[in-house]
C-alpha positions as CSV (number, residue, x, y, z in Angstrom):
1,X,59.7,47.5,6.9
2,X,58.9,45.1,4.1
3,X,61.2,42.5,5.6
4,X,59.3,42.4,8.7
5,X,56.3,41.9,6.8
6,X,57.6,39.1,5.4
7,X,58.2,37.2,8.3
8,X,55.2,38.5,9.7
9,X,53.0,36.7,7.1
10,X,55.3,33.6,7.4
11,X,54.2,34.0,11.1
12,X,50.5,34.5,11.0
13,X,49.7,32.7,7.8
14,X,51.4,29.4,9.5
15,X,48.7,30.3,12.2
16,X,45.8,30.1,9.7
17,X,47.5,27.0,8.2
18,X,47.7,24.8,11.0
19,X,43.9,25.9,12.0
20,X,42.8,24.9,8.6
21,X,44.7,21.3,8.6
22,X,42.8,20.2,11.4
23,X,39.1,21.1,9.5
24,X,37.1,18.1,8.2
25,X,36.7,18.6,4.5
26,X,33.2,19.9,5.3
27,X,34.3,22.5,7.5
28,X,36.9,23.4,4.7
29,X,33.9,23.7,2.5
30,X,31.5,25.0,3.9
31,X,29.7,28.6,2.8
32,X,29.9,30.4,5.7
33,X,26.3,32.2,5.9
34,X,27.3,35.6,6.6
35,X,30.2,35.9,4.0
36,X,28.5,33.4,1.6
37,X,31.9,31.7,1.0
38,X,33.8,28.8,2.9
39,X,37.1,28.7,3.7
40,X,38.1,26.9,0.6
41,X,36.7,29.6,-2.0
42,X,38.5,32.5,0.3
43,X,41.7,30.5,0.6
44,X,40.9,29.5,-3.5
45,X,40.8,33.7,-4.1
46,X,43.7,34.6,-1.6
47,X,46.0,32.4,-3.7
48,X,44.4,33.7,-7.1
49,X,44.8,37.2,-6.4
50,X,48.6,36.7,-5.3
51,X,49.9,34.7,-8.2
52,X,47.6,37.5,-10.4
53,X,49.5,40.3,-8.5
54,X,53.0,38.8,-8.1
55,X,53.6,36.1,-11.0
56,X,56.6,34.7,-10.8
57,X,59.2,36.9,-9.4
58,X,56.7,39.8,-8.1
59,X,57.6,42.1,-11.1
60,X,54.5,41.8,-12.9
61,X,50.9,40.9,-12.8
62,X,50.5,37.5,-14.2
63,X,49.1,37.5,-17.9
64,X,45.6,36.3,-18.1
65,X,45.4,33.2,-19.5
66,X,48.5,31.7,-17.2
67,X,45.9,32.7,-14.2
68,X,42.9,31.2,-15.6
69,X,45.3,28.1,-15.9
70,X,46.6,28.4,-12.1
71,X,43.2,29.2,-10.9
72,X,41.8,26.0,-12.5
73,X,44.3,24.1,-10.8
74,X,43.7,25.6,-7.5
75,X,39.9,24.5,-7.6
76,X,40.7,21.0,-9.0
77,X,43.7,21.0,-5.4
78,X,42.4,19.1,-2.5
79,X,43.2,20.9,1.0
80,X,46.4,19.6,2.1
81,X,47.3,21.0,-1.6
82,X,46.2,24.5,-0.8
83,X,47.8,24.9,2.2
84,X,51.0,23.9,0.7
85,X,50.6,26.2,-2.1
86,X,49.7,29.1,0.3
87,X,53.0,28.5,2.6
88,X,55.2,28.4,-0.7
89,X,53.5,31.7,-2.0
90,X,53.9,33.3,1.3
91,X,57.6,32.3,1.3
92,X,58.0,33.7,-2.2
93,X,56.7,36.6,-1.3
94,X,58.7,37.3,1.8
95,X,61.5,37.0,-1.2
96,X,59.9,39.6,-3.4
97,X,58.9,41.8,-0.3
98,X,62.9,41.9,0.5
99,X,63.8,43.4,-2.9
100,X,61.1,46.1,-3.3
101,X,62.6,49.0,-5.2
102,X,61.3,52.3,-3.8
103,X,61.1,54.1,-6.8
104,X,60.3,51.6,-9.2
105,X,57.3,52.0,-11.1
106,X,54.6,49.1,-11.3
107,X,51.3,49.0,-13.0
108,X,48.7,48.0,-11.2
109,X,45.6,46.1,-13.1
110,X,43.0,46.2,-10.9
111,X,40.4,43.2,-11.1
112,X,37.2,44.9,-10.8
113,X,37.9,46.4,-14.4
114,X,39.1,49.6,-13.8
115,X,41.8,51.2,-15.7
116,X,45.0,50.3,-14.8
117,X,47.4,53.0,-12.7
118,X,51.1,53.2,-12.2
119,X,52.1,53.1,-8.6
120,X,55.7,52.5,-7.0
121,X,56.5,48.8,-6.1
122,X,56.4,50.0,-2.4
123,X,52.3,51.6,-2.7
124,X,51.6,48.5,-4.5
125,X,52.8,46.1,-1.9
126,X,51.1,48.2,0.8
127,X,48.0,47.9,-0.9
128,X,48.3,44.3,-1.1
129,X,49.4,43.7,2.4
130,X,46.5,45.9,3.4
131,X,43.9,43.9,1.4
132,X,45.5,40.5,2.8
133,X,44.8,42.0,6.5
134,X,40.8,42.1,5.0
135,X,41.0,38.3,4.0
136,X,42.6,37.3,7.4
137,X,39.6,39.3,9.2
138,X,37.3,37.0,6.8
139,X,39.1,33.7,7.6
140,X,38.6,34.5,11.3
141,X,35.1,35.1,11.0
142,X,34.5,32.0,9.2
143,X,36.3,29.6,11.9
144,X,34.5,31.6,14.5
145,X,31.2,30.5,12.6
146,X,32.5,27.0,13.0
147,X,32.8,27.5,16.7
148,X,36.9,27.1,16.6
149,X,38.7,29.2,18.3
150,X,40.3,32.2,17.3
151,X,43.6,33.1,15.9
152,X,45.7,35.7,17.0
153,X,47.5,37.0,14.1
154,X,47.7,41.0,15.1
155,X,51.0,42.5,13.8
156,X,51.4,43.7,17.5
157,X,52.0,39.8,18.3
158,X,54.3,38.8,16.1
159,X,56.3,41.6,17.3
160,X,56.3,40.5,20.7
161,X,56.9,36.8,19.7
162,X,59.9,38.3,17.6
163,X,61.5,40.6,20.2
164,X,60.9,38.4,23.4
165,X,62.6,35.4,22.1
């Protein structure tokens, strides 16, 4: 299942890419009014989460001040540098999602300041590939705002795409 998933962010993320190359700077930036946020400060939080979830090899969280490091970088990285940073993360996790150990136990820091909890590699993926559908909603909304069209990034599709080839 994970697999899948792997090419299936490959597949929809690419979608969200290309949409986002062909912004202006001040579409990139701008704070949509509904989400108070432009694409840039989502995109910005998408790639801070994952690096914070997945460091390196996906084993850990990454320690705190390495992600304060990356996440200055990331705001001082002009567009074309984001969206090159997101396909290489998305590639590196479609690594890590291929090797997910069932069984093995992960904790799970969550940023709002909660406690931490220990949940299998497999429930903590999940959880991250559910949130990731949340941001992709959010991305949507905020090209829609810029009257572009939509993407069509629905599971459902990419199936089709992969099975009708």
């Amino acid at each position: 299942m994970f697999d899948t998933l792997g090419e299936y962010y490959i597949w929809a993320h690419a979608r969200y890419r290309e949409a986002f190359a062909g912004l202006t700077v001040d579409e990139f930036e701008k704070k949509d009014e509904l989400m108070g946020k432009s694409i840039r400060e989502l995109l910005e939080h998408v790639l801070y989460i994952t690096r914070y979830s997945f460091a390196d090899d996906g084993s850990t969280p990454m320690d705190e001040e390495k992600i304060l490091e990356y996440a200055e970088n990331m705001m001082e990285a002009d567009k074309s540098e984001l969206l090159k940073h997101w396909e290489e993360l998305d590639h590196s996790l479609a690594r890590q999602f291929k090797s997910i150990k069932r069984d093995e136990i992960m904790i799970m820091r969550p940023i709002t300041g909660e406690d931490p909890i220990e949940l299998t590699q497999e429930e903590y993926y999940l959880i991250f590939t559910d949130h990731m559908t949340f941001h992709r909603g959010q991305f949507l909304t905020a090209l829609k705002h810029l009257g572009k069209p939509g993407i069509s990034s629905d599971l459902y599709y990419f199936m089709l795409e992969k099975y009708n080839k």
